[in-house]
C-alpha positions in Angstrom: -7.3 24.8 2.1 -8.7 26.8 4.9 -6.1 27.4 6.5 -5.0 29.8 3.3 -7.6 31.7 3.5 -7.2 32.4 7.5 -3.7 32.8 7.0 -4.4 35.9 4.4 -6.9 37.9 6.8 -4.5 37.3 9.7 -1.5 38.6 7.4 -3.4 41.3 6.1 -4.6 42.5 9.2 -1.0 42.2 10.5 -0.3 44.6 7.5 -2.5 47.3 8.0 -1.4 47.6 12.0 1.9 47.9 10.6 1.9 50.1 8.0 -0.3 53.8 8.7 -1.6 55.4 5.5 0.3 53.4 2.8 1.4 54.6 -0.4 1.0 53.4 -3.9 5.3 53.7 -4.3 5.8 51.8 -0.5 7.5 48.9 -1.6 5.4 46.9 2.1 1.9 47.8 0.0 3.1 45.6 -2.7 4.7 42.8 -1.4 1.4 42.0 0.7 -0.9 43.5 -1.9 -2.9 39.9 -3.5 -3.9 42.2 -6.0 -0.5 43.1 -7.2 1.1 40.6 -10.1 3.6 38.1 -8.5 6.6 39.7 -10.3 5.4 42.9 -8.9 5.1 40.7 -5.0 8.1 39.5 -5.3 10.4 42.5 -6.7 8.6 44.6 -3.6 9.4 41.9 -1.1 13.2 41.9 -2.2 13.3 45.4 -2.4 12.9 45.3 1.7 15.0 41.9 2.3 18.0 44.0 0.4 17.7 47.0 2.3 18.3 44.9 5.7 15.5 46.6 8.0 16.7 46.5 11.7 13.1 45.7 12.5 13.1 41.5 12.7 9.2 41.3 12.8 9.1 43.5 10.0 11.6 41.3 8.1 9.9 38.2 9.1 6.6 39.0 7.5 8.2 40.2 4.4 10.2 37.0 4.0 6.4 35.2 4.4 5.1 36.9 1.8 7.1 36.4 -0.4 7.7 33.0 0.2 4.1 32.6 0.2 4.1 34.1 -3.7 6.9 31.4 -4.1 5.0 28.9 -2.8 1.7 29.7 -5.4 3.9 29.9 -8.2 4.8 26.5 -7.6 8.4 27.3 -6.3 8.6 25.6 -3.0 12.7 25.3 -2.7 12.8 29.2 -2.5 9.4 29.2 -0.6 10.7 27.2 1.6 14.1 29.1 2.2 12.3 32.0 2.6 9.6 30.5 5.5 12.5 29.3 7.0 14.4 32.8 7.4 10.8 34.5 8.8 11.1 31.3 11.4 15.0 32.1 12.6 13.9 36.0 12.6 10.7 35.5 14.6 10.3 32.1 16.0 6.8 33.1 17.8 5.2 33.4 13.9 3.1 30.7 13.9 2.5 31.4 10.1 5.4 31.0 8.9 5.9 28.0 10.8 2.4 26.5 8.9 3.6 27.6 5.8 7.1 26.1 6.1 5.2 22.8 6.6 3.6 23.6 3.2 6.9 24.3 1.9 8.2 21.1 3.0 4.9 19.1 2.1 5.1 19.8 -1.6 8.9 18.9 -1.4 7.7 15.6 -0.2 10.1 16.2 3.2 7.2 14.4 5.4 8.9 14.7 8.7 10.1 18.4 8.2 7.0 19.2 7.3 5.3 17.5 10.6 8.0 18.9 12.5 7.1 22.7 11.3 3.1 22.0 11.5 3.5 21.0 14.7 5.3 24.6 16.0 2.6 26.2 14.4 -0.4 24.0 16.2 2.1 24.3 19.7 1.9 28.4 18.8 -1.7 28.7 17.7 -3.7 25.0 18.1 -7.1 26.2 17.6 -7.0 26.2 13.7 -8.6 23.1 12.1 -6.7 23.4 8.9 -3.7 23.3 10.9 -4.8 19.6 11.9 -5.7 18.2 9.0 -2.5 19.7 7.1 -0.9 17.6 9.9 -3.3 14.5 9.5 -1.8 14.6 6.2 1.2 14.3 6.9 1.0 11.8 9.0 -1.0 9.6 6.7 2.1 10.3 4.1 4.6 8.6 7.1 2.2 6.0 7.2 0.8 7.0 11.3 -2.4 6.5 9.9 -3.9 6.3 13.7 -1.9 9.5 14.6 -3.4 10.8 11.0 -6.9 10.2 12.4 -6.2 11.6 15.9 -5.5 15.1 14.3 -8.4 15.0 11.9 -10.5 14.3 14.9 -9.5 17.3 16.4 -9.8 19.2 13.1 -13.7 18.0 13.3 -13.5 18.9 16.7 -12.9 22.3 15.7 -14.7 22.5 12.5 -17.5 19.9 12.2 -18.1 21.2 9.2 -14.9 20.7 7.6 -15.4 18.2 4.3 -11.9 18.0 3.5 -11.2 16.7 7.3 -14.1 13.8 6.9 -12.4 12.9 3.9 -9.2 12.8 5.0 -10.1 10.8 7.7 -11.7 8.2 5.8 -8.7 7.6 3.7 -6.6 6.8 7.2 -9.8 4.2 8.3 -10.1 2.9 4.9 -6.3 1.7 5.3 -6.3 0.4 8.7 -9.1 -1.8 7.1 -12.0 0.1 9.2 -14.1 0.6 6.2 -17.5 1.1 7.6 -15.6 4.4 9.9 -14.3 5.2 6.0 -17.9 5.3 4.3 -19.5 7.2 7.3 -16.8 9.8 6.8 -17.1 10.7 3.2 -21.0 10.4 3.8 -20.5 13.0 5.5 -18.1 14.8 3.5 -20.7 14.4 1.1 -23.8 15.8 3.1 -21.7 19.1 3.1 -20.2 18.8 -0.4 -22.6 17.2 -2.1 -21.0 17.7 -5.7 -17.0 17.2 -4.7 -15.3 13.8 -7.2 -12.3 13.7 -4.5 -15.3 12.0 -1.9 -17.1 10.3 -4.0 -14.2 8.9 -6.2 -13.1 7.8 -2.5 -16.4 6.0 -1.6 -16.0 4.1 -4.8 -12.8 2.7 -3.2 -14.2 1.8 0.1 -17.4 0.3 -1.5 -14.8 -1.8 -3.9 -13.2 -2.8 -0.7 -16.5 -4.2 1.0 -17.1 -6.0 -2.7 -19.8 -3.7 -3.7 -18.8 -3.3 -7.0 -22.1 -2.0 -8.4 -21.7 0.9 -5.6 -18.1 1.4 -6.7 -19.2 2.1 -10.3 -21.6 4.3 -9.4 -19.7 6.8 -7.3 -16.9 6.8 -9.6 -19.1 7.1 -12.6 -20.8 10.1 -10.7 -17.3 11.6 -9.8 -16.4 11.7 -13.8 -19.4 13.2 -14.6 -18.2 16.4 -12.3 -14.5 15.8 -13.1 -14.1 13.6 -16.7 -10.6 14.2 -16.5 -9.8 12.3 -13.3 -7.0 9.6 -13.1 -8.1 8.5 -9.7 -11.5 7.9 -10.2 -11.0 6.3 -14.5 -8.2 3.9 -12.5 -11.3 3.5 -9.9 -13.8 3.0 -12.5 -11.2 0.4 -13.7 -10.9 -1.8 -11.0 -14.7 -2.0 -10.8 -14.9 -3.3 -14.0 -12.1 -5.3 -13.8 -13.6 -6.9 -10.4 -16.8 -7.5 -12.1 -14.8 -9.4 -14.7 -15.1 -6.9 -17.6 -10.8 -6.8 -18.1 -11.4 -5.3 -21.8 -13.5 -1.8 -20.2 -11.6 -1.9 -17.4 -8.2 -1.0 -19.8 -10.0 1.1 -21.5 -10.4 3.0 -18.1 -7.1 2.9 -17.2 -5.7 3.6 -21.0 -7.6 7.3 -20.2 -6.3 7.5 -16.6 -2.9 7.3 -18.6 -3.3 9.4 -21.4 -4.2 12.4 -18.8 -1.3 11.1 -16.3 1.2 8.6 -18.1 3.2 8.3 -15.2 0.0 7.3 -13.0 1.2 4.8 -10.6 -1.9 3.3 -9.9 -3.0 3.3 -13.2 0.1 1.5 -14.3 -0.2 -0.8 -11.4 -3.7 -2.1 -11.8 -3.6 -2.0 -15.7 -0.4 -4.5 -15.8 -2.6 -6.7 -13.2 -5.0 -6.8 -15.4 -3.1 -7.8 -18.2 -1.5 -10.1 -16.0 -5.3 -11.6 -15.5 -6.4 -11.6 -19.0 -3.1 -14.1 -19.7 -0.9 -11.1 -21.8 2.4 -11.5 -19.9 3.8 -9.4 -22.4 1.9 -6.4 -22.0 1.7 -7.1 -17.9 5.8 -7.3 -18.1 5.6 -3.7 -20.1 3.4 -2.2 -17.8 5.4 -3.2 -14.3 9.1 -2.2 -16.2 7.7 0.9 -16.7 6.6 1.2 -13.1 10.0 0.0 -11.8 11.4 3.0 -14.3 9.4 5.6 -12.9 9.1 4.5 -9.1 12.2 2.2 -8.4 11.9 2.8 -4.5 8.2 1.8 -4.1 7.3 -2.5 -4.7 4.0 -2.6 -6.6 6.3 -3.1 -10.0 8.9 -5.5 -8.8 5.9 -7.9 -7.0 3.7 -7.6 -10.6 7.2 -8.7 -12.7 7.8 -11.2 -9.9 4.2 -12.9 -10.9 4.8 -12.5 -14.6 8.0 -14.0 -14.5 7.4 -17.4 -12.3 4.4 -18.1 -14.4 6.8 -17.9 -17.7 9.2 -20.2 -15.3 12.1 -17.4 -14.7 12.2 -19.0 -11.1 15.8 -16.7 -10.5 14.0 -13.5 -12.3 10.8 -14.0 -9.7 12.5 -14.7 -6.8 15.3 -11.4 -7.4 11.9 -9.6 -7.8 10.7 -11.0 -4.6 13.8 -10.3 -2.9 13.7 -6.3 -4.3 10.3 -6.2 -2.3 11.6 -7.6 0.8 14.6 -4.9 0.7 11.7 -2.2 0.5 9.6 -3.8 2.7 11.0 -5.9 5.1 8.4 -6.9 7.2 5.8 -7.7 5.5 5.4 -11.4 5.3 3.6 -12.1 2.0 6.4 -11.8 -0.1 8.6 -13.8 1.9 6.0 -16.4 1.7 5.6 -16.1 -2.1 9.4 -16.1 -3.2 9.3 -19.3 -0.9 6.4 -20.8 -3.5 9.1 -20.0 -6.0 11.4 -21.5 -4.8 9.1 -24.6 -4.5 8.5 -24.5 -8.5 11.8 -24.5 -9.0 12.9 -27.5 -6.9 15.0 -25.8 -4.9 13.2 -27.1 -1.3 16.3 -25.4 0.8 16.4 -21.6 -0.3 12.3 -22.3 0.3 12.4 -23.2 4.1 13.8 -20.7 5.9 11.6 -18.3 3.7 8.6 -20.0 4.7 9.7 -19.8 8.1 10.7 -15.6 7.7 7.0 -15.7 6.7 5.2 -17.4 9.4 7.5 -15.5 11.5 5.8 -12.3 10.9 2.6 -13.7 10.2 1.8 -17.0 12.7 -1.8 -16.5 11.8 -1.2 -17.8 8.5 -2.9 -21.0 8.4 -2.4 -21.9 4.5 1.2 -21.0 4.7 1.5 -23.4 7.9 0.3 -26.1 5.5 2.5 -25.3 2.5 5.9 -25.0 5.1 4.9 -29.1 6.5 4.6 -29.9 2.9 8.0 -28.3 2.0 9.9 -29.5 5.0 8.2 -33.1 4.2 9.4 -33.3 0.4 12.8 -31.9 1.7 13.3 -35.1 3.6 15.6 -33.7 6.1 15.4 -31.7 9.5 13.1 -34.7 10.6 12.1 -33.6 14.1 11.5 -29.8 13.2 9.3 -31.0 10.0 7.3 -33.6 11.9 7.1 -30.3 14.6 6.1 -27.9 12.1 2.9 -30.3 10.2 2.0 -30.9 14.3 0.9 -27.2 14.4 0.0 -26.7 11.0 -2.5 -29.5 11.4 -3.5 -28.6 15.1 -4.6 -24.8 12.9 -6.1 -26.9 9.9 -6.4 -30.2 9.8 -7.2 -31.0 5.7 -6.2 -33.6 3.6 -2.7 -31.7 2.8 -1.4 -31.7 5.9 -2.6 -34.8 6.8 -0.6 -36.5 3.9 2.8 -34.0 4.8 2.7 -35.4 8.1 2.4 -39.1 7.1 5.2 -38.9 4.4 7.3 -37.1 7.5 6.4 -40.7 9.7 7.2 -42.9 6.7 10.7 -41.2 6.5 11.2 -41.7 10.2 10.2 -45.3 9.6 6.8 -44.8 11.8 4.6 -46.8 9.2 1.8 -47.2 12.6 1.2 -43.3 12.4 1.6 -43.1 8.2 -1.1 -45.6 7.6 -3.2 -43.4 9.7 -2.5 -40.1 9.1 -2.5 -41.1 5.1 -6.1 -43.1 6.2 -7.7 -39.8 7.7 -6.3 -37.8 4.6 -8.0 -40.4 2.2 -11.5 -39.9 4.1 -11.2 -36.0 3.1 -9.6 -36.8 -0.6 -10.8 -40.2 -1.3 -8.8 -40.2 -4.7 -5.7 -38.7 -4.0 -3.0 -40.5 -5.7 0.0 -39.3 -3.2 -1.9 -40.2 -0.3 -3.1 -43.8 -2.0 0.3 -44.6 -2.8 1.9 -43.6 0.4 -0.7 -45.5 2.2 0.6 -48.3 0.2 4.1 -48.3 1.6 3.0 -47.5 5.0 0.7 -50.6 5.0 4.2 -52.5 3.0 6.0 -51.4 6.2 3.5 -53.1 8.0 3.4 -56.1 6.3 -0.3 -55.6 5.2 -1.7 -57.1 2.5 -3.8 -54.7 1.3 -0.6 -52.6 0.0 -0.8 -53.5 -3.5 -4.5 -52.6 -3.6 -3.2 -48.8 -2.5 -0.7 -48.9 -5.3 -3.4 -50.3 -7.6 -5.6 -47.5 -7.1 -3.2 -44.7 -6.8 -1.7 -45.7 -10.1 -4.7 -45.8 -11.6 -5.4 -41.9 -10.7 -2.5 -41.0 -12.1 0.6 -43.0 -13.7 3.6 -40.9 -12.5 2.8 -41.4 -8.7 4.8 -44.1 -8.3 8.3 -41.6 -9.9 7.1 -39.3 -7.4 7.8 -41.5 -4.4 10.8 -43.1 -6.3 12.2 -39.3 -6.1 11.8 -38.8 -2.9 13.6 -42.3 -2.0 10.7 -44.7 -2.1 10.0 -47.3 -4.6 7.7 -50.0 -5.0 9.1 -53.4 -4.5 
């Protein structure tokens, strides 16, 4: 991190203004000596924070470095105590205001640390490393366009800053802008040739514009520099796995998990493999573990929800589902798929207003339009707002499905005028569809047509239980 390395030569210089021929007993020398063990550092510091100087600067910058030495010896709760104190003492020390944000960074307190990086960019905002500590942060919170608004002004400063290209790409590559993503680490690349971070990262955005051949090459190249990398073995998983080679791609992400067993990503994308290769068992055993070790994020309870509707635990799936819409509430895709669950399990009313929740947040959702007109068809009831509901899902995609959910909506409401032709246009687009042949039939019945038997014929021929079907839903064949 750059901004390290400033920090020392603005510390240090600090120092040597402060202190005029120092001796090898001055308790200062040590505490800012980098030379000096970090038991020695941090005795030295305490030495001074005991004796209560009257001088607050003075104080300030001892309680920095030492909370710096904290901070590299993996201690960030005392770091961060201590970054805090130089802060109250002297609250124009940008420094300690960065490294505060450090502090608070490796705690994973994301909006104490943007609070603190941003006093130390309002004190001193001409450091790039600042910025892109910042950008960081903000990607953590999810401000992925305020993430790339600081990194732009981290390249602004530095344009030759790798870590800031790469950084940035990761805040494209999730708003979907993956062609901004792969210029970035490019980039990053031009001026790091030889880094696995970047190149491990390209792999994902050329996975994410389905070059899987590109994928496996960067993240093959990225082992080759760094063999013991979960990120890019889970990468070089995914690549395989996309390319349909499920048996190397668990063998990638078995060795992401040997080096990191509680890798989520490796956990996440090896149980969806499983989960593709048909071995629920080892799928379920993977996303448990993932609910054990990260109960507050979704990826474990959405894989278990999968597992467990295709074994037919219809209550299991849709608790599952409903543990991912407390975590993420607006997202629309799992509304939508505890809605199919609901379906499978024949429970049509806890499906509805799910399918509506869905559509709710997500209007564009064409497919989902489809399978709500279907649902509110089957369910028989609510006759205005169904027939309503397949009027826009088939004005946003008129196919064969719709077609037929709207006629069976008319042959409930006794319009057997508009059945026969909506189940007429659906036969011209699925000429042997047994639902729509047999609905057809008692449309044209209705009619008094008599061509209806021919309908019932045909549909019965396509497929035997057709005619329960409709007895179900409260039609029968006279």
């Amino acid at each position: 991190m750059r901004a390290w390395a400033w920090a020392f030569a603005v510390l240090f210089a600090v120092c040597s203004a402060a202190v005029a021929q120092p001796r090898e007993d001055d308790p200062f020398e040590i505490c800012s000596d980098r030379a000096a063990t970090p038991a020695d550092r941090i005795a030295a510091c305490t030495e001074i924070v005991d004796s209560n100087p009257a001088d607050p600067t003075l104080l300030s910058l001892v309680r920095l470095f030492r909370g710096i030495t904290y901070l590299n010896e993996s201690d960030p709760e005392r770091a961060r105590a201590d970054f805090a104190e130089a802060v109250r003492l002297d609250p124009s020390n940008a420094l300690a205001h960065f490294y505060l944000g450090n502090a608070a960074y490796d705690l994973r307190d994301y909006p104490a640390a943007l609070a603190a990086y941003s006093e130390a960019i309002g004190l001193s905002p001409e450091n790039a490393g600042w910025y892109n500590n910042r950008g960081n942060t903000h990607s953590r919170l999810r401000d992925n366009r305020a993430a790339i608004a600081d990194f732009d002004r981290a390249i602004e400063l530095d344009p030759s800053y790798p870590q800031a290209y790469n950084n940035r790409a990761i805040a494209h590559s999730r708003l979907d802008q993956d062609e901004l993503a792969l210029a970035d680490l490019n980039r990053a690349l031009e001026l790091q040739p030889d880094w696995p971070e970047a190149l491990s990262n390209r792999g994902d955005v050329y996975l994410s514009m389905n070059d899987e051949k590109l994928a496996l090459a960067d993240f093959q190249a990225s082992l080759a520099l760094n063999p013991r990398s979960p990120p890019a073995l889970v990468g070089q998983g995914r690549a395989h796995s996309r390319a349909g080679d499920l048996r190397q791609a668990v063998r990638s992400f078995d060795a992401a998990l040997e080096i990191d067993p509680t890798s989520e990503e490796a956990l996440m994308h090896r149980g969806n493999t499983h989960y593709a290769g048909r071995d629920r068992d080892l799928a379920l055993a993977d996303f448990n573990r993932l609910i054990e070790l990260y109960p507050r994020t979704p990826a474990g309870y959405l894989g278990r929800a999968f597992v467990r509707r295709e074994s037919q635990d219809y209550e299991g799936a849709a608790a599952d589902f409903s543990e991912v819409i407390r975590l993420r509430p607006t997202v629309a895709a799992p509304h939508y798929e505890r809605a199919e669950t609901y379906v499978e399990a024949g429970d049509l009313a806890r499906a509805i207003p799910d399918y509506d929740e869905a559509l709710r947040l997500s209007p564009e959702e064409s497919e989902w339009a489809t399978r709500r007109c279907r649902a509110y068809a089957e369910w028989g009831r609510q006759l205005d707002a169904a027939l309503a509901h397949c009027e826009a899902a088939h004005a946003a995609a008129p196919d064969a499905v719709t077609l037929a959910s709207r006629a069976l909506v008319h042959l409930r409401r006794g319009n057997f005028e508009a059945a026969q032709a909506d189940y007429t246009s659906a036969l011209e687009l699925a000429p042997k569809d047994p639902d729509a042949l047999y609905g057809r039939g008692l449309a044209r019945r209705g009619l008094g047509w008599p061509d209806a038997p021919a309908d019932f014929e045909a549909a019965v021929e396509q497929d035997e239980a057709v005619a329960a079907r409709y007895a179900a839903r409260g039609f029968a064949q006279e």
